[in-house]
N, C-alpha and C positions, 0 to 999 in steps of 0.2 A: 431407421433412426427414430428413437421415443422423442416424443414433446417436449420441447427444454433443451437439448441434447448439446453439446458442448463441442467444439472443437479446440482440443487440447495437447501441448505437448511436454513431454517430461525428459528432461536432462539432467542424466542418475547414470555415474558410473558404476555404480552397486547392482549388478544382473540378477540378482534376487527380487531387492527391493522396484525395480524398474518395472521388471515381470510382473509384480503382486500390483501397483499400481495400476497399470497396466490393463492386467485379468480383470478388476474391480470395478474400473474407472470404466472400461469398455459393457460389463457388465449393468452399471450402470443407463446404458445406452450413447455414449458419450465417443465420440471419433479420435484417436489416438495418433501420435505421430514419437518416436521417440528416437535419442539421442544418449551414445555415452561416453561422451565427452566434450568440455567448451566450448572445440571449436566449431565442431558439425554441429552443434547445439545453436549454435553463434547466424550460422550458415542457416537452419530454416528457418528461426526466427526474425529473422531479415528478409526472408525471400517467400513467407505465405504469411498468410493471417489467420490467426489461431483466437478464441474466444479467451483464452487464459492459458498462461504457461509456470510449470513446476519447477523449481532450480536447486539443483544441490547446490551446495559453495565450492565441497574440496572435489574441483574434476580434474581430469588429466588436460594438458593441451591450453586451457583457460580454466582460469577458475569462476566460482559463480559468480562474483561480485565484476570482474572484470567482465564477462557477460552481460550483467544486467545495464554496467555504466555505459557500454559499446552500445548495445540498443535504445537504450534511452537517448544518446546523444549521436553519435553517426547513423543509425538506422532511422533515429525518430521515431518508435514506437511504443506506444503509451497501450501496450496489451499490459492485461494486471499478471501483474507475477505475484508467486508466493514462494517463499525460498524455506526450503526441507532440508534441514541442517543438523546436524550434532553440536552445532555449538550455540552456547547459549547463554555467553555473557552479554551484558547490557553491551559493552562497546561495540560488541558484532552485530545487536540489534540494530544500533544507530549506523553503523557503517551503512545497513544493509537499505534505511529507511532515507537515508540521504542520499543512495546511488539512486533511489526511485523503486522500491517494493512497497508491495501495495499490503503483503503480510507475511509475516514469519514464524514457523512451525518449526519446534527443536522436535528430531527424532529420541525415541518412537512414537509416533502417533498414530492411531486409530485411522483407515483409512475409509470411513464415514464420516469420520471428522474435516478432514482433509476437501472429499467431496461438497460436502456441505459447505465446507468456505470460497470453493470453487465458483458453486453456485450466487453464494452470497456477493462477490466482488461482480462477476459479471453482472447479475441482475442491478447492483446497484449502478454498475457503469451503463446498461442500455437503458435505465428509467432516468438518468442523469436528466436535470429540468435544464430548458433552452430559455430561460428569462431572460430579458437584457436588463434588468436593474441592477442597481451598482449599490452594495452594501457598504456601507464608512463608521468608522471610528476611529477616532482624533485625524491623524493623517494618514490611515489606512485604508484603503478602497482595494474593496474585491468585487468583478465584475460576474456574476454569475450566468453572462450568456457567455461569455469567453475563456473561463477559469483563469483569467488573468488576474493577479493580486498583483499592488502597488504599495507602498509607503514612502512619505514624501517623493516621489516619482521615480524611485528606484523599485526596479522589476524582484518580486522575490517568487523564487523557485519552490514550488510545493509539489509535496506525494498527495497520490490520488485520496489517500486517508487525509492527510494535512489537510487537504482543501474541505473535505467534509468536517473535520472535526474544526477550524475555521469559519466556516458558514453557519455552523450552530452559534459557535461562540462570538459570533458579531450578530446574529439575530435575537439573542439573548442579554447582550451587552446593555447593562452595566450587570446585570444580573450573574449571580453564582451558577453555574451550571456544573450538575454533580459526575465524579465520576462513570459512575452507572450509565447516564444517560449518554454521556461520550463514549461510550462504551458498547451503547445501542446501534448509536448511529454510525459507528465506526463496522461494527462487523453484526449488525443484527444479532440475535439472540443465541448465536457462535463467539460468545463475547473471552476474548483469551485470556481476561485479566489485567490487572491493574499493573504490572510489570512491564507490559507491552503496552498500554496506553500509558506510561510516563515515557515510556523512549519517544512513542512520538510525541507528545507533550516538550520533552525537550527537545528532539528536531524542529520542531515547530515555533518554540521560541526562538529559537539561533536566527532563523529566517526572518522572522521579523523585528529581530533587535538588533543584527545586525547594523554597526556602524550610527545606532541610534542615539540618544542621551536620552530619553525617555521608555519605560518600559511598557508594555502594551498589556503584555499577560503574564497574568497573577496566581500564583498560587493559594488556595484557601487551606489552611490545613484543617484535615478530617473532615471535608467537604466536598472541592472540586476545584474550579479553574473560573476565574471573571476576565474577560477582556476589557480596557478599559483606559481611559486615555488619564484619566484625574487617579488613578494608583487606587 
């Protein structure tokens, strides 16, 4: 196994496409496990631990998004997923980013592409910092030794992107902070575009306006995004 080397699994009922990932990924130097269909997808995914895992949506048996919400909440596993899909309207982005994906690839895509994001989510999950300082604005408090967020003391639920893109934007607050640079920080220099950073831009706000009367984050047009309690 080379340096870096990944333990991965991909759940693709498509036996071509499965294959070529597969041939690539392992080529790469990287340890494979696969699945094709939901539920045996469902089954390892809960029962080893994988460095990051691949997810069609349309499978037989389960589908992907039923997958991913089962693991996130009955299994409890906060491995990064990225979901390889053919579809690719905004509201399947957001399904996908609210069940808990970490990033979402509409087919065809380049399967150096693909690697390299692999790369990118792990490396950013194993350098994740262990601070215990509590970042706040207005009555927002995010705790970055715990990845616990709060508002007025209701618990809100964030994707592992939300919380990064989050943590810029309360260390920057009151300040603009430009797409581009959310866009850094979200997926390093594999940055998908501004399409996929507005969906979670809007997952992002529902979570913390939720139930609120005041709005926390802002829109800039032809700029970026301000966090910020005074509008």
């Amino acid at each position: 196994m080379s340096s870096g080397a990944l333990s991965i699994l991909i759940i693709e009922d498509n036996a071509q496409l499965a294959a070529n990932l597969y041939d690539f990924l392992e080529a790469c130097g990287h340890t494979l496990d696969a699945a094709p269909d939901g539920l045996s997808g469902l089954h390892l995914a809960s029962s080893k631990d994988y460095d990051a895992i691949v997810l069609d949506w349309n499978l037989p048996r389960l589908d992907g998004l039923t997958v991913l919400r089962r693991l996130r909440g009955e299994a409890r596993k906060q491995v990064p997923v990225i979901m390889l899909t053919a579809r690719d309207q905004v509201a399947d982005k957001i399904d996908g980013f609210e069940a808990g994906l970490d990033d979402y690839l509409v087919k065809p895509v380049a399967l150096p592409e693909i690697e390299v994001r692999l790369r990118s989510l792990v490396a950013r999950r194993r350098n994740a910092g262990t601070a215990d300082n509590v970042l706040r604005v207005g009555d927002l408090a995010f705790d970055l030794g715990t990845l616990q967020a709060q508002r007025a003391g209701r618990a809100i639920t964030l994707t592992r992107t939300g919380r990064r893109l989050l943590e810029l934007l309360m260390r920057e607050s009151p300040q603009v902070v430009t797409r581009a640079k959310l866009e850094r920080v979200a997926w390093g220099e594999a940055s998908p575009g501004t399409d996929l950073l507005r969906s979670h831009m809007y997952v992002l706000r529902r979570a913390l306006e939720q139930d609120a009367e005041t709005p926390l984050l802002h829109t800039v047009a032809g700029s970026g995004y301000r966090l910020s309690a005074s509008g």
